[in-house]
N, C-alpha and C positions, 0 to 999 in steps of 0.2 A: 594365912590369918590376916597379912598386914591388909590383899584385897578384899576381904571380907570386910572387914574395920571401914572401908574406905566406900565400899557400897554403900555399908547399914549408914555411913554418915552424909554419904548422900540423899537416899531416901530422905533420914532426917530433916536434912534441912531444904529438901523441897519441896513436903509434906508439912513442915511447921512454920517456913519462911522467913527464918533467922539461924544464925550459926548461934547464937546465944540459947535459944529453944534447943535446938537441937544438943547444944551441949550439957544441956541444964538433963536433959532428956538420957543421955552417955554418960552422966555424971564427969565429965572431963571441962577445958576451959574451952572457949570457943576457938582460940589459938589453934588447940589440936585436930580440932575438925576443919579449919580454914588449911590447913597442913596435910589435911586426908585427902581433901577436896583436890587441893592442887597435884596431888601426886596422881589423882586418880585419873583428872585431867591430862597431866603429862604421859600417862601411860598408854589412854587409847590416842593421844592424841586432837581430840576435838576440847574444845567449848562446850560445859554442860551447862553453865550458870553463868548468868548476869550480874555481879555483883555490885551494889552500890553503895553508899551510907544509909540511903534510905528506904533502899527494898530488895529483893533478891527474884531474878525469874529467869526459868528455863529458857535455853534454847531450843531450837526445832528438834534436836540431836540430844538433847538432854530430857524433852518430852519424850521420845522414841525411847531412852534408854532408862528411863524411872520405871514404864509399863515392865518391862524386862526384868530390871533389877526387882519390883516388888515380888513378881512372880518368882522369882528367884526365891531370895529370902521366906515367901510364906510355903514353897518346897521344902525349902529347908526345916524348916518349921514343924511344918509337918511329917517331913522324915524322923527327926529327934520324938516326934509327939508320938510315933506310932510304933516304938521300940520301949517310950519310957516307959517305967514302969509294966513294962511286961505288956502293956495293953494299947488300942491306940483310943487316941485322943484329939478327935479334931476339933476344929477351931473358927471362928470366922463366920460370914456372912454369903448365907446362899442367895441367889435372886432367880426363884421357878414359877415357869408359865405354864398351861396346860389347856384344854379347851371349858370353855364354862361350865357345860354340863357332864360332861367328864372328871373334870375337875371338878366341881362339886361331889359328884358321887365316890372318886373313887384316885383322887389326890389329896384334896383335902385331909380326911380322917384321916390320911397316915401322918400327916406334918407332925400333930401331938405326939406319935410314936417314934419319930425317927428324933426329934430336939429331946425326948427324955432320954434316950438312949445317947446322946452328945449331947449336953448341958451346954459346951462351950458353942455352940453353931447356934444362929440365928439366921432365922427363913421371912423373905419377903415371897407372898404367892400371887401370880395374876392369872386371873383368870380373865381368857378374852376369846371368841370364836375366830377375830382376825389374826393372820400369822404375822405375830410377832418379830419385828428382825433382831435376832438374839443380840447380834455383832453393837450395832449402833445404838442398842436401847440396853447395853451391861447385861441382858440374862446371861445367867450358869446356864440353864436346863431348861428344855420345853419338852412336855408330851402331848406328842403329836400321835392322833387317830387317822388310820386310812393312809394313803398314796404318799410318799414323800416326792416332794421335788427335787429336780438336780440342785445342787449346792455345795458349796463348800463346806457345808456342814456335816459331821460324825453324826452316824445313829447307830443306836442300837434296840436290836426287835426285844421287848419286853413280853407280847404277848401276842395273840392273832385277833384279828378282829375281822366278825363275819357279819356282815349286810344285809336284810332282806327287803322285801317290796311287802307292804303292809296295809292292811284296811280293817275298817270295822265291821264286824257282821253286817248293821244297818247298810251302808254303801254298798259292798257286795250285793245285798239280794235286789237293791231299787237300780245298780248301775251293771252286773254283771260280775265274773271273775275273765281276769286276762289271761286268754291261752299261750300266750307268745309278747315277747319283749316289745314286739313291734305294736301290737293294743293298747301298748302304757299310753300313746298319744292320741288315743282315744278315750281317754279316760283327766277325771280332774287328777291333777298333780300337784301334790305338796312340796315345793322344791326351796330350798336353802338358797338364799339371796347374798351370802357370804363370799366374799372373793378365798376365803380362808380355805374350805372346801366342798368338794362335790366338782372341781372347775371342770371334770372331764363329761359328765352326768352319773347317772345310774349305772353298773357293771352288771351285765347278765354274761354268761356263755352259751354261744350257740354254733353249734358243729364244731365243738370244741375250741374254737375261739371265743376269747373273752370280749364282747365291745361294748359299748357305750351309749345309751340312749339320755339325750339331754330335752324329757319333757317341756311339752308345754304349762305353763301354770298361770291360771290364776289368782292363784294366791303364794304367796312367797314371803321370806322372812329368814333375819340373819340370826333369828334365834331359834334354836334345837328343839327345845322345852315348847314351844310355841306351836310346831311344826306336831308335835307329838300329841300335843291337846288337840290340835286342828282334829288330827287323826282318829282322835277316839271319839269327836266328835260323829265322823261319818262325812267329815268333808272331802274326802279324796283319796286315794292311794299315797304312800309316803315311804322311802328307803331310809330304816333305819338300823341303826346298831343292836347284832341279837343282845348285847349287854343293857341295850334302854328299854325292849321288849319285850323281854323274854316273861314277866313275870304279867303281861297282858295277854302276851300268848296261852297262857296258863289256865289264866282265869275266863278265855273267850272273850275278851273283853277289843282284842285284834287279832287279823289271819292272815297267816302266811300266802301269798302265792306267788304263782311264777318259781318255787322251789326246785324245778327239774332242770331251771336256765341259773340255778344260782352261779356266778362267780369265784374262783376261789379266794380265800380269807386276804385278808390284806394287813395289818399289822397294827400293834399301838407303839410306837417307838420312845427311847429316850434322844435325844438329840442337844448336841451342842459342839460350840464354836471350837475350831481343828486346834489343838495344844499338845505343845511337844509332853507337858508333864501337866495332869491334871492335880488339883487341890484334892487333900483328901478327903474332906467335906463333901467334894463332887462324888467321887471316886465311888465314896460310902452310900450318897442318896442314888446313885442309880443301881448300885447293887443292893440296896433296899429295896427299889424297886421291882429290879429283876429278881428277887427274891419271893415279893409279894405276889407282883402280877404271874411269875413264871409256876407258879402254885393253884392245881386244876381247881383244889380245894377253894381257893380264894374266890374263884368265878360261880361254885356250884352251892355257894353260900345265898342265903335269901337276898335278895336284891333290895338295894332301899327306894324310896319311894320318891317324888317329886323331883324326879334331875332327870335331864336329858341333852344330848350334844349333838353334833353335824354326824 
């Protein structure tokens, strides 16, 4: 108990920047935290705090061990919350990224569902087609469509995601249908200007290898949604998501080809920074996720209209 006492009043007061805040905060005098402090100090040994009349700041060693210690405490936290009362109860502030047109279509509308379902969590969402660097920019979470890079980073597959090579009737009949992967470079090509992805190209398999064609385009564009108009325009062939497709394919309104060289499926992941003990906050949005997305029902649902991603 006593280090416990002696954490929570450090956070305190390197989170309010006075032993007086922090005590007013404790309900105790500041004597008593100036007394936790020192003991906590004396224990590991280092320097946590800079003390002076007129200001209080971390050292290197006391920054390194606040990150720790909060994480600590809001585990803690959330362990007691998820027993209390019989139910759990989380808490705290998410910060989730996901791709634009993905996320619009199919992150988004959940956030109102998962914050009713936890009243105490608040969500900040971005949506961006660049990848994110979770670590240096504070995200919890990213979902990420398609190919993961190596990283340090944890995934988890939430869902499959399957690719095709796409055109509008008009283009087909004035420009041809492509018999082989290798034609795509004889044809206009719609291609994603995003370093975010696509970096390898296009995925076909042929003789049972899967490889990579990185068309010529000229026209290009880091927006999904842009790529997909182009397309139904009859500007060119374009590799898109069967989840941004499917309901043009439907309608005739775009066709498949090159389906005998398709790729096998590739993933929609959740993904985030390596933690020995995650928030449960976290914990609960990706198993909402994997909940929704891992549900065939979810996908075979009518598809909504105007979003589209890489």
């Amino acid at each position: 108990m006593d280090r416990l006492k002696q954490i929570e009043s450090f956070v305190a007061v390197a989170t309010k920047g006075s032993l007086t805040a922090a005590g007013q905060a404790e309900g105790v005098a500041p004597a008593v935290i100036g007394r936790r402090l020192d003991a906590l100090e004396e224990r590991l040994g280092v320097k946590l705090l800079v003390r002076t009349t007129r200001r209080i700041s971390l050292t290197h060693e006391g920054s390194a061990f606040l990150e720790d210690a909060q994480r600590l405490l809001t585990d803690l936290a959330d362990a007691e919350a998820s027993v209390s009362a019989g139910s759990v109860q989380a808490s705290g502030h998410l910060r989730i990224t996901a791709p634009a047109g993905f996320g619009r279509r199919h992150v988004a509308p959940l956030v109102p569902h998962f914050v009713a379902r936890h009243p105490e969590v608040s969500i900040s969402l971005n949506l961006s087609d660049r990848l994110v660097d979770l670590v240096n920019e504070g995200i919890d979470c990213a979902v990420r469509v398609g190919d993961l890079p190596d990283s340090s980073l944890v995934s988890v597959r939430l869902a499959d995601n399957r690719r095709l090579c796409v055109a509008s009737p008009a283009y087909l009949a004035a420009r041809g249908v492509p018999a082989h992967p290798a034609d795509v470079v004889r044809h206009e090509c719609l291609t994603l200007s995003s370093e975010a992805s696509q970096t390898r190209g296009w995925a076909f398999t042929v003789d049972g290898v899967v490889s990579h064609v990185r068309p010529p385009a000229r026209l290009d564009c880091s927006d999904g949604q842009v790529l997909h108009a182009w397309c139904l325009e009859g500007l060119g062939l374009a590799w898109r998501s069967l989840w941004e497709v499917e309901s043009d394919l439907r309608r005739g309104r775009l066709v498949s080809v090159l389906e005998d060289f398709a790729a096998p499926p590739t993933g929609i992941y959740a993904v985030f920074p390596q933690r020995k003990h995650l928030p449960l906050r976290l914990r609960l949005w990706i198993d909402f996720l994997k909940n929704t997305f891992g549900d065939t029902a979810y996908w075979s649902a009518p598809a909504q209209e105007g979003a589209s991603t890489c």
